[in-house]
C-alpha positions as CSV (number, residue, x, y, z in Angstrom):
1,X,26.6,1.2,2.6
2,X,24.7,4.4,4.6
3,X,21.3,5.2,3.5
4,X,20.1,8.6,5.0
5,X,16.4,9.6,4.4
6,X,15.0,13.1,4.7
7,X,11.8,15.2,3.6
8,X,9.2,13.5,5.5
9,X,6.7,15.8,7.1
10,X,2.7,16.6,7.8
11,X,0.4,17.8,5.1
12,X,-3.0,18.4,4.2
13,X,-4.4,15.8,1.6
14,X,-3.7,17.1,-1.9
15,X,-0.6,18.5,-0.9
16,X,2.8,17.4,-1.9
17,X,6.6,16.3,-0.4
18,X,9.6,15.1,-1.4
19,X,11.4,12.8,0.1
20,X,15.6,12.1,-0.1
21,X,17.5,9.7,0.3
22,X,21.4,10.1,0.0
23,X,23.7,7.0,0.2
24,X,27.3,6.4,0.9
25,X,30.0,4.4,1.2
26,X,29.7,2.6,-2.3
27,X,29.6,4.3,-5.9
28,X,26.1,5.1,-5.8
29,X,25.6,4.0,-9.5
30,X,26.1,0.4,-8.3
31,X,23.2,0.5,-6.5
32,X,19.2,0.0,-7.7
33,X,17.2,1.6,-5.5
34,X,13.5,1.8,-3.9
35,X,11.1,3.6,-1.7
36,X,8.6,1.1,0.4
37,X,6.2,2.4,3.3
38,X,5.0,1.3,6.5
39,X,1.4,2.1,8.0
40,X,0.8,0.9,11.8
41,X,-0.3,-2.2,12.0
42,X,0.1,-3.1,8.4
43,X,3.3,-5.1,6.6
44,X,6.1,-2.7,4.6
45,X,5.0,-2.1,0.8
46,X,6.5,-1.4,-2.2
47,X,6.2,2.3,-3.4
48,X,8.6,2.6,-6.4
49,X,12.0,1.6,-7.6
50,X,14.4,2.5,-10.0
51,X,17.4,0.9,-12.1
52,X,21.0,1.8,-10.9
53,X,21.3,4.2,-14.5
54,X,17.9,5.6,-14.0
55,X,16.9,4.2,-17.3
56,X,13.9,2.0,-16.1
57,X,11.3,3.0,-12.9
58,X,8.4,0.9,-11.3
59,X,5.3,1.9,-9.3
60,X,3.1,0.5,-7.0
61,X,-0.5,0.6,-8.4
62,X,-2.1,2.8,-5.3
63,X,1.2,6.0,-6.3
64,X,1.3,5.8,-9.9
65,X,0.5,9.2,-11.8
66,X,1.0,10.8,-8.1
67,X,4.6,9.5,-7.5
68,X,8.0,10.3,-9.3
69,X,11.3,8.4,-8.3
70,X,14.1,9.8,-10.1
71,X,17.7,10.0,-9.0
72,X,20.5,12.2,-9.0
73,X,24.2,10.2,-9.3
74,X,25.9,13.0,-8.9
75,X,24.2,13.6,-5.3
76,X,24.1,10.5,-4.6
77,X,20.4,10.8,-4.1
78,X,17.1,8.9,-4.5
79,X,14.4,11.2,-4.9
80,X,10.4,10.7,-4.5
81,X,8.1,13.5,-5.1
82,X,5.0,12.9,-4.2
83,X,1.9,15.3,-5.3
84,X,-1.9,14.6,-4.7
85,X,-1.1,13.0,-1.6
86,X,-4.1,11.4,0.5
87,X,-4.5,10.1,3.9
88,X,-4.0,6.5,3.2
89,X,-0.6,7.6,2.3
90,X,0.3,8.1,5.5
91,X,2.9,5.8,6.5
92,X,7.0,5.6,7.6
93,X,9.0,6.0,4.1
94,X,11.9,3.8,3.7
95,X,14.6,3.9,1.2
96,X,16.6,0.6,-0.4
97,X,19.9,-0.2,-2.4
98,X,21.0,-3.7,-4.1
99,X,24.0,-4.1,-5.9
100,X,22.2,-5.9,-9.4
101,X,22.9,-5.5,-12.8
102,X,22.0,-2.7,-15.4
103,X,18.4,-2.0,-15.9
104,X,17.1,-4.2,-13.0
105,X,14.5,-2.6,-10.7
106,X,13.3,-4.8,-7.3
107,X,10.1,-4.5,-6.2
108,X,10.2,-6.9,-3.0
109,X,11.6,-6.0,0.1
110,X,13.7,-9.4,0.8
111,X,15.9,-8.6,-2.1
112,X,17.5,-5.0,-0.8
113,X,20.2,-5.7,1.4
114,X,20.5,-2.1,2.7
115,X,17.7,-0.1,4.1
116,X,17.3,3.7,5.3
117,X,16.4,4.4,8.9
118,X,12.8,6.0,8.0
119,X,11.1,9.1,7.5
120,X,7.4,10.1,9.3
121,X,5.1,11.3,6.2
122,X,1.7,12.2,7.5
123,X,-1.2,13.5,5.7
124,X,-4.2,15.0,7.3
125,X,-7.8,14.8,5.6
């Protein structure tokens, strides 16, 4: 499994981006898939996650009503739009896979065993 982020960028605070995140080498509907974030100096964090059908989605407390994960199957493609950003959003974006069962969406970083290579999102104040 390939995981290929994309969509990172600068903005001004209130802005918005999307990121994407396209994966191959496996039927993509196998695969649950996240979004966790990086700041310097800080550990990686969940952002948001969704179930391999699409069906069931989960948000860290500090993006929800800001962030949307959503995916497209027949793209292959995680998607996370991201409006009303703010500075302390500023971070490296990662995207995850995990072969689980229907319905299941992982929130912890041990339990995805394939990880993008990271996309820059900055946002200045």
């Amino acid at each position: 499994v390939q995981l290929q982020a994309s969509g990172g960028g600068l903005v001004q605070a209130g802005g918005s981006l999307r990121l994407s995140c396209e994966l191959s080498g496996r039927t993509f509907t196998s695969y649950a898939m996240g979004w966790f974030r990086q700041a310097p100096g800080k550990e990686r964090e969940f952002v948001a996650g969704i179930s391999r059908g699409g069906s069931r989605r989960s948000y860290a407390e500090s993006v929800k009503g800001r962030f949307t994960i959503s995916r497209e199957n027949a793209e292959k493609t995680v998607i996370l739009q991201m409006n009303s950003l703010i500075p302390e959003d500023t971070a490296v974006y990662y995207c995850a896979a995990d072969s689980v069962p229907s319905g299941v969406v992982i929130t912890t970083t041990w339990q995805y065993d394939y990880w993008g290579q990271g996309t820059q999102v900055t946002v200045s104040s």
